[in-house]
C-alpha positions in Angstrom: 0.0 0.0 0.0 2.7 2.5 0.9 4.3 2.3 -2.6 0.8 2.6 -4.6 1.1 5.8 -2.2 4.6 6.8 -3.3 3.8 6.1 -6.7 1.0 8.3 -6.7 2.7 11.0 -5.3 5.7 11.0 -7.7 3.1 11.3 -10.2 1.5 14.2 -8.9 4.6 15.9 -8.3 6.0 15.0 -12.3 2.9 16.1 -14.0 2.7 19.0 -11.6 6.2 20.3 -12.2 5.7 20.0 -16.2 2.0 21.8 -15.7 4.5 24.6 -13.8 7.4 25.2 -16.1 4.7 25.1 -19.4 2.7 27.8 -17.3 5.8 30.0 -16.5 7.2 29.8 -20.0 3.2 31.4 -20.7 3.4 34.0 -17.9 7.0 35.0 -19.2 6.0 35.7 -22.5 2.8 37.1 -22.0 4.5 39.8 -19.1 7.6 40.5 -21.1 9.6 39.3 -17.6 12.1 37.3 -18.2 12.1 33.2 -18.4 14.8 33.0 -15.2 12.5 36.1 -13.5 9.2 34.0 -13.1 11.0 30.7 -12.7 12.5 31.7 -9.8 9.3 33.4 -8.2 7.4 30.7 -9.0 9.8 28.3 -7.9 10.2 30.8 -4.4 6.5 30.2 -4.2 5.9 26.9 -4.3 8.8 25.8 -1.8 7.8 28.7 0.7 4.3 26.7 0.7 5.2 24.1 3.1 6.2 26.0 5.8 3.4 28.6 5.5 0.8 25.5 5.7 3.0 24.1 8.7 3.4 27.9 10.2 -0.6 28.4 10.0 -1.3 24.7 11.4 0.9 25.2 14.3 -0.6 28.4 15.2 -4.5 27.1 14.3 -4.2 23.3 16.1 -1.6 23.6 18.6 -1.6 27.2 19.6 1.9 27.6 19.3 4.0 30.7 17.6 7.0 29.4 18.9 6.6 26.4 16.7 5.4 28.9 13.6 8.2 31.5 14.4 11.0 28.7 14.3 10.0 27.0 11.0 9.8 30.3 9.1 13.0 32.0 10.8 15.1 28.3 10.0 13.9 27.9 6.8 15.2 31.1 6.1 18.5 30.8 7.3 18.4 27.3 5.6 17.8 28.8 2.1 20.4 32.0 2.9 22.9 29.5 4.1 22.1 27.5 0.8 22.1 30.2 -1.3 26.0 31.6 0.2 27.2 28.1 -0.4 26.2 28.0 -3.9 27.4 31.3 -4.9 31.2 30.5 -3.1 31.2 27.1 -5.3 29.8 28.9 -8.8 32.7 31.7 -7.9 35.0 28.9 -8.1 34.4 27.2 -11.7 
C-alpha cells in the first residue's frame, strides 16, 4: 500500500512540475519578464508553501508561535545559508 502511495505521489509531483514550467514559460511571454525572473518566483513560491501550511497549522491546532516563528526564521537561514554556499562554489568554476 505505501508504494501505490509513493507512486502516486511521484506522479502528482511529475505532472505538476511539467503543468509549472509550461505555465511560467506562458506567464513570461505574455508579461515580457524574463524566463529566469518567473521561474524563480514561482519556484520561491511553491517551496515557501510548506512552511506557510506548517506555520498556519501550528498556530490554528496547537496554539503555538514558537513552533510557527521557528519554521519560518530556519527555513530562512536554511535557504540564505544554501544560497551563500552555492554562490562560493559557482565563484570557483
Amino acid at each position: 500500500m505505501i508504494w501505490v502511495k509513493f507512486v502516486l505521489c511521484f506522479t502528482t509531483i511529475l505532472l505538476a512540475g511539467t503543468k509549472l514550467a509550461k505555465y511560467g514559460d506562458a506567464i513570461a511571454e505574455k508579461t515580457g519578464l524574463g524566463r529566469m525572473w518567473v521561474g524563480l518566483v514561482l519556484i520561491a513560491v511553491i517551496t515557501t508553501m510548506p512552511e506557510l501550511v506548517t506555520s498556519v497549522s501550528s498556530v490554528a491546532l496547537v496554539h503555538s508561535a514558537d513552533l510557527a516563528l521557528g519554521t519560518l526564521l530556519g527555513s530562512c537561514c536554511f535557504n540564505l545559508s544554501l544560497l551563500a554556499l552555492l554562490d562560493i562554489l559557482h565563484r570557483r568554476t
